[in-house]
RODO-2510 file (C-alpha; in nm, 4 decimals, decimal comma):
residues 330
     n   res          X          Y          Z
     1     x     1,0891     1,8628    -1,2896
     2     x     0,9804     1,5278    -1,4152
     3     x     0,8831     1,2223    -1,2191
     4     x     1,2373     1,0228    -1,3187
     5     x     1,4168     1,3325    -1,2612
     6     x     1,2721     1,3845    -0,9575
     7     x     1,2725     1,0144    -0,8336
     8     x     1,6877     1,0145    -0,9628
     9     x     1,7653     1,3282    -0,6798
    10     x     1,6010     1,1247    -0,3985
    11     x     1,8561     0,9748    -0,1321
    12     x     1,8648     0,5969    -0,0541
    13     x     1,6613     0,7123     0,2761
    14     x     1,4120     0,8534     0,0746
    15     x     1,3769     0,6087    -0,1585
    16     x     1,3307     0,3373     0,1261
    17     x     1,0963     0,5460     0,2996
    18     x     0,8730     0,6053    -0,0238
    19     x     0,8339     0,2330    -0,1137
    20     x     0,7745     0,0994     0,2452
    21     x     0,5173     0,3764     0,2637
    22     x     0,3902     0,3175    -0,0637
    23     x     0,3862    -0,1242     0,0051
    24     x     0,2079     0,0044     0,3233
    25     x    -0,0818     0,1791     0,1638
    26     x    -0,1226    -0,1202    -0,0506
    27     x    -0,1500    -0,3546     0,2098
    28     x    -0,3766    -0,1199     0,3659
    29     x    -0,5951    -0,0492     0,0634
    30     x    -0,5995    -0,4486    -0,0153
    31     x    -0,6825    -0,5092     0,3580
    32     x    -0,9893    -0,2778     0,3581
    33     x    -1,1345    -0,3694     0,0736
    34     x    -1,0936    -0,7186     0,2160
    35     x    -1,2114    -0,6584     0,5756
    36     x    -1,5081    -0,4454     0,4743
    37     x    -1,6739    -0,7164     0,2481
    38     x    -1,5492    -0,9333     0,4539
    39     x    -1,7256    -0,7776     0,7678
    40     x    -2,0357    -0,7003     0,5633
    41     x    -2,0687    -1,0827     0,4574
    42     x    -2,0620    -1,1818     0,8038
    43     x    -2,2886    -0,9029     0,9608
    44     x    -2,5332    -0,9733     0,7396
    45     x    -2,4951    -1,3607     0,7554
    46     x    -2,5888    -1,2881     1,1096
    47     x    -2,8543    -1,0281     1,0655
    48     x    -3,0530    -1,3112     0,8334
    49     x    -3,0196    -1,5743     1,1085
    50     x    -3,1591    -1,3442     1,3684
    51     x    -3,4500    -1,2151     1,1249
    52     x    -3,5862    -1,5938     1,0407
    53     x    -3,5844    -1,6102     1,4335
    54     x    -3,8114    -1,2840     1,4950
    55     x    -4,0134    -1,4153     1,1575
    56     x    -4,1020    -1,7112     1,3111
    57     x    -4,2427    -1,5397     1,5809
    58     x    -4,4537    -1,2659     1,3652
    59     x    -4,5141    -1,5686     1,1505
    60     x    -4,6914    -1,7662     1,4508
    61     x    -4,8698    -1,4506     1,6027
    62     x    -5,0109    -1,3395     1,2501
    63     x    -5,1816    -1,7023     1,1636
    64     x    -5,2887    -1,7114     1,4982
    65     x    -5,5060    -1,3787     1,4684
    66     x    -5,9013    -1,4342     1,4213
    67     x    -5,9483    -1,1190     1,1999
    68     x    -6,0428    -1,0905     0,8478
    69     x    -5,7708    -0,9928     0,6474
    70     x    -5,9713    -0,6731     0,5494
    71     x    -5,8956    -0,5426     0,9180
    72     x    -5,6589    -0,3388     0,8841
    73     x    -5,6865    -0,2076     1,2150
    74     x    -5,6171    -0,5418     1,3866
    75     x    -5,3399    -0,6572     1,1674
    76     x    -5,1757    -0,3108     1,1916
    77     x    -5,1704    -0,2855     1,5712
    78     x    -5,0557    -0,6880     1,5302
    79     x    -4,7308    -0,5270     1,3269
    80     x    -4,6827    -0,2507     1,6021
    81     x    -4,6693    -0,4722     1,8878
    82     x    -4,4336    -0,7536     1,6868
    83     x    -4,2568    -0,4548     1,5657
    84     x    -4,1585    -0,3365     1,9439
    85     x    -4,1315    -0,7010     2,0765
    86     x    -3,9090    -0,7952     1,7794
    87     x    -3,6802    -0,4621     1,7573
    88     x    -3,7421    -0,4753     1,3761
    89     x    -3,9847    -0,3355     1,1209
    90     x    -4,3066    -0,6079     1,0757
    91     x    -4,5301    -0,5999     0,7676
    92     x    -4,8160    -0,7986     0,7113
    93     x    -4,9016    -0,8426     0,3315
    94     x    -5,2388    -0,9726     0,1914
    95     x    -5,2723    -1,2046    -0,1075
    96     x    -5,3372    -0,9260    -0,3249
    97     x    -5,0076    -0,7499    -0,2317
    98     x    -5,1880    -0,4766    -0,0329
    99     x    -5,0310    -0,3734     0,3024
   100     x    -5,2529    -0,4915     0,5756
   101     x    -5,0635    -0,3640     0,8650
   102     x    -4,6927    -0,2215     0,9036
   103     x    -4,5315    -0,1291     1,2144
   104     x    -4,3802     0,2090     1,0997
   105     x    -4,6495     0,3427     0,8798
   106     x    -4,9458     0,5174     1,0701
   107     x    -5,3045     0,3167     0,9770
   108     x    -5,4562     0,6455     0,7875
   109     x    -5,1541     0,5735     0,5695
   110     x    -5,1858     0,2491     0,4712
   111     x    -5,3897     0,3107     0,1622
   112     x    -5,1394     0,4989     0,0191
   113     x    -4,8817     0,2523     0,0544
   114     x    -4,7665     0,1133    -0,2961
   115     x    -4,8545    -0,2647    -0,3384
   116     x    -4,6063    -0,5190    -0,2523
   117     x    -4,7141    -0,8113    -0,4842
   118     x    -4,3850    -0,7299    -0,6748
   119     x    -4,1315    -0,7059    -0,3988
   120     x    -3,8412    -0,9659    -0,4383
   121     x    -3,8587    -1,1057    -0,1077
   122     x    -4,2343    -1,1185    -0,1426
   123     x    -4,2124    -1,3307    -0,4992
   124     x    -3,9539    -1,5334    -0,3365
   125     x    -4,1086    -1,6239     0,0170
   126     x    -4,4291    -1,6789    -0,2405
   127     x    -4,2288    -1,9274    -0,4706
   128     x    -4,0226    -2,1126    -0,2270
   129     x    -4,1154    -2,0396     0,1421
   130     x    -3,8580    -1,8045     0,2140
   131     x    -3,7309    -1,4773     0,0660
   132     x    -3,4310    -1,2381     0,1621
   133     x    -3,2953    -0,9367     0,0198
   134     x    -3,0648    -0,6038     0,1092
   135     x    -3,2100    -0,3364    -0,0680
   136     x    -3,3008     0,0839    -0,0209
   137     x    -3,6452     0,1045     0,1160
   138     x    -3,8812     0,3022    -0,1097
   139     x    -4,0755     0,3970     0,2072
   140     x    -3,8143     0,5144     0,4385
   141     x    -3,5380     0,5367     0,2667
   142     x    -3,3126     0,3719     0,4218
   143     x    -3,0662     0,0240     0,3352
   144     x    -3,2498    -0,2744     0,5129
   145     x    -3,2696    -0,6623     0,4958
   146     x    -3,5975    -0,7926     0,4011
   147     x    -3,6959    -1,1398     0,5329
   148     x    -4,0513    -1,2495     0,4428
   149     x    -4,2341    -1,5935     0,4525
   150     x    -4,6208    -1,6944     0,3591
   151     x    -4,8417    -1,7478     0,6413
   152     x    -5,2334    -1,8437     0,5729
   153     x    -5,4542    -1,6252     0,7919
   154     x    -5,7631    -1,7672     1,0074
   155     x    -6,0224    -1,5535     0,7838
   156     x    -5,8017    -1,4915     0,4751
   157     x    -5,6199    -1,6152     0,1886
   158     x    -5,2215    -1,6996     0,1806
   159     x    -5,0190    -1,3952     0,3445
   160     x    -4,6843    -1,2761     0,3417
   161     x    -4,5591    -1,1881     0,6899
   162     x    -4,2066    -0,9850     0,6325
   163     x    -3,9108    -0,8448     0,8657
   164     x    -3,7012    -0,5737     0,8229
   165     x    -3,4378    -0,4271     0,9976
   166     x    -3,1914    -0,1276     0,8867
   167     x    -2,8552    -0,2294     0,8415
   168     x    -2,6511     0,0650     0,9804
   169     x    -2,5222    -0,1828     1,2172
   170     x    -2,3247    -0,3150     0,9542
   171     x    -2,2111     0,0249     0,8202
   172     x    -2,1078     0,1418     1,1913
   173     x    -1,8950    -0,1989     1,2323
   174     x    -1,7571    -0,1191     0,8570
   175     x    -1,6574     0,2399     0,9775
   176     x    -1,5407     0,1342     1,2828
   177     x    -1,2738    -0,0575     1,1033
   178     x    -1,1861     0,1949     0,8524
   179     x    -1,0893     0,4042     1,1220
   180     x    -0,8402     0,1654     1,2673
   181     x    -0,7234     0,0967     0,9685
   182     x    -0,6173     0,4523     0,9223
   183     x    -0,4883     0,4404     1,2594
   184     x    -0,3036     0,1503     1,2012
   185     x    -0,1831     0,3173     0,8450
   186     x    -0,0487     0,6172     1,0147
   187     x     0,1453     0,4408     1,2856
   188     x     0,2903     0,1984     1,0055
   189     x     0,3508     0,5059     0,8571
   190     x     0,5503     0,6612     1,1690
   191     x     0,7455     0,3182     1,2134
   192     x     0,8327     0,3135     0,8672
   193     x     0,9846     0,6506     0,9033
   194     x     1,1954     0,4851     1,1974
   195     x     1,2774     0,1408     0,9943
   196     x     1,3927     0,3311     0,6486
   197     x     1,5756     0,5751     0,8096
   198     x     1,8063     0,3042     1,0210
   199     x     1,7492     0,0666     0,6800
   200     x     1,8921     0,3693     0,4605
   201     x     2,1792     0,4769     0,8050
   202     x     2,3055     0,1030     0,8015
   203     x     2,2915     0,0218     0,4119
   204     x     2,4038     0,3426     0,2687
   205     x     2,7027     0,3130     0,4672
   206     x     2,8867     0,0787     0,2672
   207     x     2,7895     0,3527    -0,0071
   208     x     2,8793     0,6033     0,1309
   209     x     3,2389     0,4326     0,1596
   210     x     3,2884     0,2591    -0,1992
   211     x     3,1770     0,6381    -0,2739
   212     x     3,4767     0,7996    -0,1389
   213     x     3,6989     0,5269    -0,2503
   214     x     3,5991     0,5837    -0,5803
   215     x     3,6778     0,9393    -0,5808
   216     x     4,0157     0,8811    -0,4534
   217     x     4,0900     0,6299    -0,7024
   218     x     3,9423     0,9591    -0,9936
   219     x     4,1619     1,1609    -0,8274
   220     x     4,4553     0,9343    -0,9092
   221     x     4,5146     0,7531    -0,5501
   222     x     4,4999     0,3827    -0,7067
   223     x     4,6131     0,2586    -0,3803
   224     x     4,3009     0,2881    -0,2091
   225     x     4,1119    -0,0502    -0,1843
   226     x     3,7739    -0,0630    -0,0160
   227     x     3,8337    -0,4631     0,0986
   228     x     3,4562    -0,5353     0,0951
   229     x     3,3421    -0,8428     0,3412
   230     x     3,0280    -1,0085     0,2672
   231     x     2,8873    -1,1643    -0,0403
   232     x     2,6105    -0,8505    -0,1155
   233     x     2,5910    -0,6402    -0,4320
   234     x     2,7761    -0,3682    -0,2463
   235     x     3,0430    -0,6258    -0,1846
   236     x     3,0810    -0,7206    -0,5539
   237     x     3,1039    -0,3352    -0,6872
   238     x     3,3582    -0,3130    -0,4055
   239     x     3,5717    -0,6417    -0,5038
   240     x     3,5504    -0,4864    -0,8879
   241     x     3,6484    -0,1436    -0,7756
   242     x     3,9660    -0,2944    -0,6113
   243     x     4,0292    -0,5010    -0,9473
   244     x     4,0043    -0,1861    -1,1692
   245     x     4,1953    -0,0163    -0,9362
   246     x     4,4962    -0,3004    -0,9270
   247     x     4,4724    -0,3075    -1,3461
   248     x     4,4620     0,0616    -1,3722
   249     x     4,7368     0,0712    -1,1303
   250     x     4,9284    -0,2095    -1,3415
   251     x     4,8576    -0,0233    -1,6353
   252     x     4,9625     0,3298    -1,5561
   253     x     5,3199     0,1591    -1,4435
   254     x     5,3872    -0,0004    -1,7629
   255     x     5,3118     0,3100    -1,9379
   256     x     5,5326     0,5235    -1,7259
   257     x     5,8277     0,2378    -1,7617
   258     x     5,7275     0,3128    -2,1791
   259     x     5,7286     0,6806    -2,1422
   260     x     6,0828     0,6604    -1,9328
   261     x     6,2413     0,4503    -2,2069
   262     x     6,1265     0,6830    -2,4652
   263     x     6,2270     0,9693    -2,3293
   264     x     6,5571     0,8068    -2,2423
   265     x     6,6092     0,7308    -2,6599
   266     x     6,4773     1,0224    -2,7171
   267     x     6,7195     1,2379    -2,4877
   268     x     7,0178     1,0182    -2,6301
   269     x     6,9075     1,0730    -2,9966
   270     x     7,1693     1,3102    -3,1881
   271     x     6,9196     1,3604    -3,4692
   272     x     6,6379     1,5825    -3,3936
   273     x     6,2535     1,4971    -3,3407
   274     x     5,9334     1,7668    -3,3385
   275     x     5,6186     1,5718    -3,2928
   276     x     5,2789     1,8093    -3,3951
   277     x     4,9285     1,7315    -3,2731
   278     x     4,6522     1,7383    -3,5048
   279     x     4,5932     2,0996    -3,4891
   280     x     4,9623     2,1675    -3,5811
   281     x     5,1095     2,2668    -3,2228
   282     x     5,4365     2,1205    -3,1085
   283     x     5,3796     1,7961    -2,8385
   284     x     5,7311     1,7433    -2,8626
   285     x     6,0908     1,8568    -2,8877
   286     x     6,4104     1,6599    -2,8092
   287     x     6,7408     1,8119    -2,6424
   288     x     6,9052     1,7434    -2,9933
   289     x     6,6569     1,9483    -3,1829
   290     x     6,6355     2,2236    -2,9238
   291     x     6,9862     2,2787    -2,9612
   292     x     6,9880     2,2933    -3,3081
   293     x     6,6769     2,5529    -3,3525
   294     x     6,7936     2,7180    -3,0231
   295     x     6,4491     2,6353    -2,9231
   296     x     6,3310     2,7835    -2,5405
   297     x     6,1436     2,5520    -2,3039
   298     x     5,8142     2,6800    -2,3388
   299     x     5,7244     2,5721    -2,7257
   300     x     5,5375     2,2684    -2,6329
   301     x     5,1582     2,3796    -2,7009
   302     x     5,2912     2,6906    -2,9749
   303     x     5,2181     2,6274    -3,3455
   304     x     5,4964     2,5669    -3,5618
   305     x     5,5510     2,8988    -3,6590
   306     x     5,5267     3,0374    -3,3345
   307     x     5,8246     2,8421    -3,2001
   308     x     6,0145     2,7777    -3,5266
   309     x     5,9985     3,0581    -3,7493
   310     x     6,0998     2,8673    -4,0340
   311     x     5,8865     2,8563    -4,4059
   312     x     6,0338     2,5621    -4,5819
   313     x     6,0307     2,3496    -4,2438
   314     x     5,6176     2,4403    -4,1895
   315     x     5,5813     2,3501    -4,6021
   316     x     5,7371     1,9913    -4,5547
   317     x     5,5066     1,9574    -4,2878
   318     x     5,1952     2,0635    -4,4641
   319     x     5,2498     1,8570    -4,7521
   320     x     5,3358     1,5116    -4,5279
   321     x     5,0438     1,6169    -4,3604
   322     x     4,8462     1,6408    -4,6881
   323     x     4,9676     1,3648    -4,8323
   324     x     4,9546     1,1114    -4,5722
   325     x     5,2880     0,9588    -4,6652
   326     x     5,6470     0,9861    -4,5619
   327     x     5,8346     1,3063    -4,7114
   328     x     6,1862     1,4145    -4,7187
   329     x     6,3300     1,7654    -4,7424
   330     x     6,6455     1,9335    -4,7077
***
């Protein structure tokens, strides 16, 4: 079955049901789309502000140390205890780009950690004091924000001193209202069950009515009127229902009053009348003829020569017929 065909057997209940489910889904799809960015924006608005807090701290700690800049093992035990104190990942970053010290990569390791001289938030907390970024971590993984500023160590060159915490906090909180959207979705679902189906009860029962008054009227009752109240579209069909009915009604009596008078003439008439239909079967037969042709009562619907068994009377016929013109015969 196709779609219109399908959509054309739904009931008005239906109908309503499927478009205040379908507006609902909408509003739904429109709102999450809306609520997650939304959400995400301000979680990570937040997460930022809190980062440049805990990177002023590593910031203060790390130009504080008196180590070179080639200890590794003094800058890297620097990032583990920032890293705990600070609930966030701490990296230190030399002027060359190398890692100095990183609270979640073991100090064998650090060698084999790729340089950071190209990382965005180092290049920007190089160029302008500050850098931010949300990106996928190369080393774990995982989505963080970045927050990095330069720092200029005791026995060093210019630093970078960065901050990084994972941002599943902001994917639990998006999650978390996904699922109450859907929850929210399938109880607008049930209550729009509740509102079409009293929606569809209360408006398809004016219908329902104009319905059945409009088979009566088929069925040849033109005294049914549906006197609509209101001013609605169902109103309207029902005030022109009631005026076809009245002009129908009008109608069908001043054909009748025809029909009486011509049958009266006709009845009256001493000269005989046969009126043929197109296919040549008798529609009529007056009293006058009938009594001339001794013709029974049931000829009306017989062909000519079926009720009037008469050759010169069926050629006179034919050749009016044929020629489309008044013809006489004896």
């Amino acid at each position: 079955m196709s779609p219109p065909a399908a959509a054309a057997g739904l009931g008005l209940r239906q109908k309503v049901f499927l478009i205040s489910l379908a507006i609902i889904l909408v509003c739904m799809g429109v709102l999450d789309g809306y609520l997650s960015r939304a959400l995400e924006t301000s979680i990570t608005q937040r997460t930022e502000e809190e980062l440049r807090v805990r990177l002023a701290l590593v910031e203060k700690e790390a130009s504080q140390l008196d180590e070179p800049t080639s200890d590794a093992h003094a800058f890297d035990a620097l990032a583990d205890d920032l890293g705990r104190r600070a609930r966030s990942r701490v990296t230190f970053i030399s002027e060359a780009g190398a890692v100095m010290g990183d609270s979640e990569v073991e100090l064998f390791a650090l060698p084999r950690v790729e340089n950071h001289a190209d990382r965005p938030e180092v290049l920007s907390a190089r160029a302008t004091g500050h850098g931010s970024i949300v990106r996928l971590s190369p080393t774990t993984g995982v989505r963080m924000m970045y927050a990095a500023v330069p720092f200029v160590a005791k026995r060093g060159g210019a630093c970078v001193a960065r901050v990084a915490v994972p941002l599943d906090e902001v994917d639990r909180a998006i999650g978390a209202a996904r699922r109450l959207l859907l929850i929210a979705t399938v109880i607008a679902a049930g209550v729009a069950v509740v509102l079409s189906s009293v929606a569809a009860q209360l408006g398809s029962a004016p219908a329902r009515r104009l319905i059945e008054a409009a088979k009566r009227m088929a069925e040849g009752d033109l005294s049914t009127r549906t006197n609509p109240v209101g001013t609605d579209e169902l109103s309207n069909l029902g005030r022109a229902l009631d005026q076809l009915a009245s002009s129908l009604s009008a109608t069908l009596g001043e054909l009748k009053s025809e029909r009486d008078l011509v049958q009266g003439i006709l009845q009256g008439m001493q000269e005989g009348v046969l009126l043929l239909d197109a296919d040549g079967r008798v529609v009529l037969v007056n009293p006058a003829l009938r009594g001339m042709l001794l013709l029974g009562a049931d000829v009306t619907g017989k062909t000519l020569l079926e009720s009037v068994r008469h050759a010169e009377l069926k050629a006179l016929l034919d050749e009016a017929r044929s020629r489309g013109e008044d013809t006489v015969g004896e």
